[in-house]
C-alpha positions in Angstrom: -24.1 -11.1 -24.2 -26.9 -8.4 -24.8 -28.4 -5.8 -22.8 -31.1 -7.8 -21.9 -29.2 -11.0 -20.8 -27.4 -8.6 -19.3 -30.5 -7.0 -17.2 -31.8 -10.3 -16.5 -28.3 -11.8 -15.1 -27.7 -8.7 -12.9 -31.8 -8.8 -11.5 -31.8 -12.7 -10.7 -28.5 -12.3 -8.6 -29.2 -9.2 -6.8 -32.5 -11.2 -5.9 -30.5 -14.6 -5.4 -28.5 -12.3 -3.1 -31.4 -10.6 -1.3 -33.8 -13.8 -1.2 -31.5 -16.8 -0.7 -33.5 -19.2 -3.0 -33.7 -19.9 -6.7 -35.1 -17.3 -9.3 -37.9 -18.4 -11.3 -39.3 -16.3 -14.5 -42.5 -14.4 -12.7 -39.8 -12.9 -10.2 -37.2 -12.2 -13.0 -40.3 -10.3 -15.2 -41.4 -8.6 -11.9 -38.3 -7.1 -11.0 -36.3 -6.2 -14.2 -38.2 -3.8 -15.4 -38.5 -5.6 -18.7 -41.3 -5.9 -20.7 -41.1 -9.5 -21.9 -42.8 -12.9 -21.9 -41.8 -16.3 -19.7 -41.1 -18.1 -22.4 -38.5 -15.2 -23.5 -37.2 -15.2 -20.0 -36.9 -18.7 -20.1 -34.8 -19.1 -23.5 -32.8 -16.3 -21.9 -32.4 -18.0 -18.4 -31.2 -21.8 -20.8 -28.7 -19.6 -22.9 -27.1 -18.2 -19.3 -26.9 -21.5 -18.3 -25.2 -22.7 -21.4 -22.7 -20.5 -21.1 -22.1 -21.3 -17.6 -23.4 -18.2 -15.6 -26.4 -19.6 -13.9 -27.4 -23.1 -13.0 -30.9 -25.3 -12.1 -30.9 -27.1 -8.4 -32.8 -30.4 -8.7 -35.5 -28.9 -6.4 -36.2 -26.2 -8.3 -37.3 -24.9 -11.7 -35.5 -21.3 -10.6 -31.9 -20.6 -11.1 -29.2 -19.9 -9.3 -25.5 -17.9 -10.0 -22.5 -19.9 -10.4 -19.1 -18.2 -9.7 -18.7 -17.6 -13.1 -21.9 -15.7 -12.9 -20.6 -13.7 -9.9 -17.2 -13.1 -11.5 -19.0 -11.4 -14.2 -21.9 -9.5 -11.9 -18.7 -8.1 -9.4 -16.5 -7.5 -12.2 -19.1 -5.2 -14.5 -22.3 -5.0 -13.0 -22.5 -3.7 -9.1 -23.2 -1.0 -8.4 -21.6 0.1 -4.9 -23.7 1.7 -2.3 -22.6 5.0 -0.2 -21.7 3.6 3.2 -24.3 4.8 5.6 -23.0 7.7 7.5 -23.0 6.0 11.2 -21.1 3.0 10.0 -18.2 5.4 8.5 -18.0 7.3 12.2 -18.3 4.3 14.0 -14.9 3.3 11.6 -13.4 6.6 11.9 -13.7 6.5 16.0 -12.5 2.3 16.4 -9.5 3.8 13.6 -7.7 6.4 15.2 -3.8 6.2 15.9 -3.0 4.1 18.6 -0.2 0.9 18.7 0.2 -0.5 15.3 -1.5 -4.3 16.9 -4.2 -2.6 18.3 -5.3 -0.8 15.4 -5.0 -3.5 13.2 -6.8 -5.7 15.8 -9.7 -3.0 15.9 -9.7 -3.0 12.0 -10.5 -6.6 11.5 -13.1 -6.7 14.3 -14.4 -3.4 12.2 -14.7 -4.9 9.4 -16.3 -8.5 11.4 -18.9 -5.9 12.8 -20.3 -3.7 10.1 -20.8 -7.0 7.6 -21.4 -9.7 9.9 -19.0 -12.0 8.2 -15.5 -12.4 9.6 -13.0 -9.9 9.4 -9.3 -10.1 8.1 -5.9 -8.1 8.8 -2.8 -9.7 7.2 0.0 -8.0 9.6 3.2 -6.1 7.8 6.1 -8.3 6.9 8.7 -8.0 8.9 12.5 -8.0 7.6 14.0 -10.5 9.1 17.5 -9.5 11.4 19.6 -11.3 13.7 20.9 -10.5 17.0 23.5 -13.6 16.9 25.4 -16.0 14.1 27.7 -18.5 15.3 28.7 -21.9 13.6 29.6 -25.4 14.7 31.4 -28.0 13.3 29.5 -31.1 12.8 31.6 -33.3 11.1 33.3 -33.7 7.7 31.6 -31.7 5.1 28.6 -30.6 7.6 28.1 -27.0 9.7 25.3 -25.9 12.0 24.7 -22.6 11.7 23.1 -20.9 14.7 21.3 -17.5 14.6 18.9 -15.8 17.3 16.9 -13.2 16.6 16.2 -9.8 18.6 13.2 -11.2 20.1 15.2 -14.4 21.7 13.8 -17.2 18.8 16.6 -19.4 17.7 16.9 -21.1 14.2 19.1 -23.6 12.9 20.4 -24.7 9.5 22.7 -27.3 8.8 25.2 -26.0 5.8 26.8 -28.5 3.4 30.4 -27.6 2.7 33.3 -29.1 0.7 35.9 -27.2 2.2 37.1 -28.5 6.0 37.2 -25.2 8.8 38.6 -25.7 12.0 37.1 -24.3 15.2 38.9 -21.7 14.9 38.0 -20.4 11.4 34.2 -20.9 12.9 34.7 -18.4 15.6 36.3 -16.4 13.7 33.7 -15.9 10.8 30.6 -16.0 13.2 33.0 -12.8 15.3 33.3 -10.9 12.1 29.6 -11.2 10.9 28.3 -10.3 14.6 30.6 -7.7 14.9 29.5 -5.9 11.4 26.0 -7.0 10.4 24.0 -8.2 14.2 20.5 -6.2 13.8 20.1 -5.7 10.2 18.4 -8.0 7.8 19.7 -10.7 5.7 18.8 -8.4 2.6 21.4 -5.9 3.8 23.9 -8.1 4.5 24.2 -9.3 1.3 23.8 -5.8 -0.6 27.1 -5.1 2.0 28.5 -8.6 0.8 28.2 -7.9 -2.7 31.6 -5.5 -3.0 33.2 -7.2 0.5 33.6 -10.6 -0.7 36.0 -10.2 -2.7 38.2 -8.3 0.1 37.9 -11.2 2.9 39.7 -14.3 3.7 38.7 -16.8 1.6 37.6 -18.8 4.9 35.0 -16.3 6.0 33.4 -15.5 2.6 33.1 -19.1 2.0 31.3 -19.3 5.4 29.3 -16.3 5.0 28.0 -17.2 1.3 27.1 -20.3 2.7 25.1 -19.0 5.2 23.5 -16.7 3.3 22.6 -19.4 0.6 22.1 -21.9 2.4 21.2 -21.4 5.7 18.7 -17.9 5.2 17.2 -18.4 1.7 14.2 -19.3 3.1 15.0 -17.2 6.3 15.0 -13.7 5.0 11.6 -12.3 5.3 9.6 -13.0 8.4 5.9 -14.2 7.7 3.2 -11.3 8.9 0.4 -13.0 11.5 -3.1 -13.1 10.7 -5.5 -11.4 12.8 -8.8 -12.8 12.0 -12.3 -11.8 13.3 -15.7 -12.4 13.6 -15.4 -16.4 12.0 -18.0 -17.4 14.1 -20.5 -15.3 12.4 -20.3 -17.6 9.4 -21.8 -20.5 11.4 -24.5 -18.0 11.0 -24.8 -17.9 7.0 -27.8 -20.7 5.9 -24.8 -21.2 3.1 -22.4 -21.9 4.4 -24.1 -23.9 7.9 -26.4 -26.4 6.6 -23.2 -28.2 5.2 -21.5 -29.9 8.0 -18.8 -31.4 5.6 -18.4 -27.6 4.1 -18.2 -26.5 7.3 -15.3 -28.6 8.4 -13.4 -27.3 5.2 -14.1 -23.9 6.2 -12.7 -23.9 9.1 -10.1 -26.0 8.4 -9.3 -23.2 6.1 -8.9 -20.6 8.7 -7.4 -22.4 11.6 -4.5 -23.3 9.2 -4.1 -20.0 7.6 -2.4 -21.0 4.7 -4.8 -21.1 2.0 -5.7 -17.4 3.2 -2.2 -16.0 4.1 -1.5 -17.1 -0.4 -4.9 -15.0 -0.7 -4.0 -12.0 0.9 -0.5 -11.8 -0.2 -1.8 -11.8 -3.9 -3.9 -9.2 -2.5 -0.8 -7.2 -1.6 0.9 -6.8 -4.9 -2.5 -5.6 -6.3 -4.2 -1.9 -6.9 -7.2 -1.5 -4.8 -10.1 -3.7 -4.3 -9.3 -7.7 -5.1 -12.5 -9.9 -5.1 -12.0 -14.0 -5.0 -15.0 -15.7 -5.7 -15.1 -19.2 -4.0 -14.5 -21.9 -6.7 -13.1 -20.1 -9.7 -9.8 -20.6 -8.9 -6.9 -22.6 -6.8 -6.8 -19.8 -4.2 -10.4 -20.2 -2.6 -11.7 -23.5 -4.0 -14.5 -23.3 -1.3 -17.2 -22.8 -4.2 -19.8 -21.1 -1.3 -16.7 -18.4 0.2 -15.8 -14.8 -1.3 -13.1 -13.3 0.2 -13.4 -9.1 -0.7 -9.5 -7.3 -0.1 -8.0 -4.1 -0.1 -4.1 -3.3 0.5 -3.2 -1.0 3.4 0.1 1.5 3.3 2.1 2.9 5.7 3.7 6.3 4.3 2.8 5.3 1.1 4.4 2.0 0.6 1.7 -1.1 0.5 2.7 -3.4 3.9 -0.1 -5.6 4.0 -3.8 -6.6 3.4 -7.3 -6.7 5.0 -10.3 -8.1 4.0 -14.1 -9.9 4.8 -14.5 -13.9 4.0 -18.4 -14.3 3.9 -20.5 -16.6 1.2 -20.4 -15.9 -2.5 -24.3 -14.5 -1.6 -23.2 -11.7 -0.1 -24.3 -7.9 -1.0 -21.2 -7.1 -2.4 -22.4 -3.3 -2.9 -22.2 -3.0 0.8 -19.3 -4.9 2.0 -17.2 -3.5 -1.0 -17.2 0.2 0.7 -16.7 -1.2 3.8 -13.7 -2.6 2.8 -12.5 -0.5 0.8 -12.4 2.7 3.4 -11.4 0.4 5.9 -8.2 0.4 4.1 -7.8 3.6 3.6 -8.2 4.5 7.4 -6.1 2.0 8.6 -3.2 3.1 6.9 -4.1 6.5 7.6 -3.7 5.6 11.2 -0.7 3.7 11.0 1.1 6.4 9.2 -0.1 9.0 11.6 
């Protein structure tokens, strides 16, 4: 693409973005400084289109941005505003230290606030421990393994075994693991089983491999909550509210968490600021949503991620900052 393709892309979506409706030629020539034709805009505005970074509504003979048009404009062409000085002391007086919920909770209504989009906090994962193992016979070949947490909530797994234990084999193996392991995670126990194994009865490192295995291979990370903010606002957006069927998806979206809890992790194992354009891709395949992240640390090690959902026609210059030092005060708080 040339500079003035270029020019004319980045001037029709910062209009799309400030206007809301489709960009004709007289608007394009008027604001992108350039001095050329309609016609010229015109075979510019077709090529765009051909390769897929604008399209025409029916209704109109102006264009508007696909996401494959945003992708490009966030990617290479905005250019990020200062944040105005009373929004950054307003952040700097809702961030200070206080309880790690409540200043996570004030984050993502922060971040709800200053854009008027919703606001998200993906909570630290936690490593999971256990307070209490014990195992019960079930019948030939079958165990349930039992374990409570610290915080009282009890899961259970049922183990598949070849070998028959008695009762007494059980008791004994679920003693042993309390009395060693009970409070750390499921990741320490089996950096301590790794050399012990081989030192037990064969009984108990039978039923301990199985239960670690078996029983906590989907067990041995707890999931972080989602603290979300601000989604009403959205009902606000012309986008994303004139569409009662998109409007269902949306907030099917964010009641079940899912699709964003995949976003944000992504967003976790990433440098800095992550922007998902709505449609581009299997993790937001709402074509009007943008979701704009940021990681946040605690002592230096990323634990989790925060963010704004809004439409793709957002003014990404603005909410990009906010994001950004959002971030970077919230894990300044949390490491204080």
């Amino acid at each position: 693409m040339d500079d003035r393709s270029r020019a004319l892309l980045k001037t029709l979506i910062e209009r799309y973005i400030e206007e809301g409706q489709p960009i004709g030629s007289r608007t394009l020539s008027r604001f992108s400084g350039l001095d050329l034709s309609a016609a010229t805009i015109r075979n510019v505005m077709a090529d765009l289109e051909d390769m897929g970074l604008v399209t025409s509504p029916h209704t109109s003979a102006g264009r508007i941005p696909t996401p494959r048009g945003y992708r490009l404009f966030v990617d290479t062409m905005v250019t990020v505003r200062p944040l105005e000085e009373i929004a950054a002391r307003e952040m700097e007086k809702g961030l200070l230290p206080d309880s790690p919920q409540r200043v996570m909770n004030s984050a993502a209504q922060i971040l709800s606030n200053l854009t008027h989009f919703a606001g998200v906090v993906m909570t630290p994962k936690r490593a999971q421990v256990f307070k209490h193992i014990e195992f019960l016979r079930l019948g030939e070949g079958k165990i349930l393994l039992i374990m409570v947490t610290p915080e009282g909530d009890v899961q259970n797994r049922i183990l598949p075994t070849t070998q028959d234990y008695s009762p007494s084999q059980l008791i004994e193996a679920g003693n042993y693991i309390n009395a060693q392991f009970a409070g750390k995670s499921f990741a320490q126990v089996r950096a301590h089983l790794a050399s012990d194994l081989d030192t037990l009865r064969s009984d108990i490192s039978g039923l301990m491999t199985l239960a670690l295995h078996s029983g906590v291979s989907d067990y041995g990370m707890g999931q972080g909550d989602m603290l979300l903010s601000g989604e009403r606002r959205l009902l606000n957006v012309g986008d994303l509210s004139t569409n009662l069927d998109k409007l269902r998806k949306m907030f099917d979206m964010l009641e079940q968490k899912s699709v964003l809890m995949q976003l944000l992790d992504v967003s976790s194992h990433a440098d800095g600021i992550q922007i998902f354009i709505g449609g581009e891709s299997d993790l937001l395949p709402y074509e009007d949503l943008a979701v704009i992240s940021a990681p946040y640390s605690v002592d230096g090690q990323i634990v989790g991620t925060l963010g704004v959902i809004g439409p793709t026609r957002m003014a990404y210059d603005r909410v990009i900052p906010i994001v950004d030092i959002t971030s970077k005060l919230l894990s300044g708080a949390l490491s204080s």
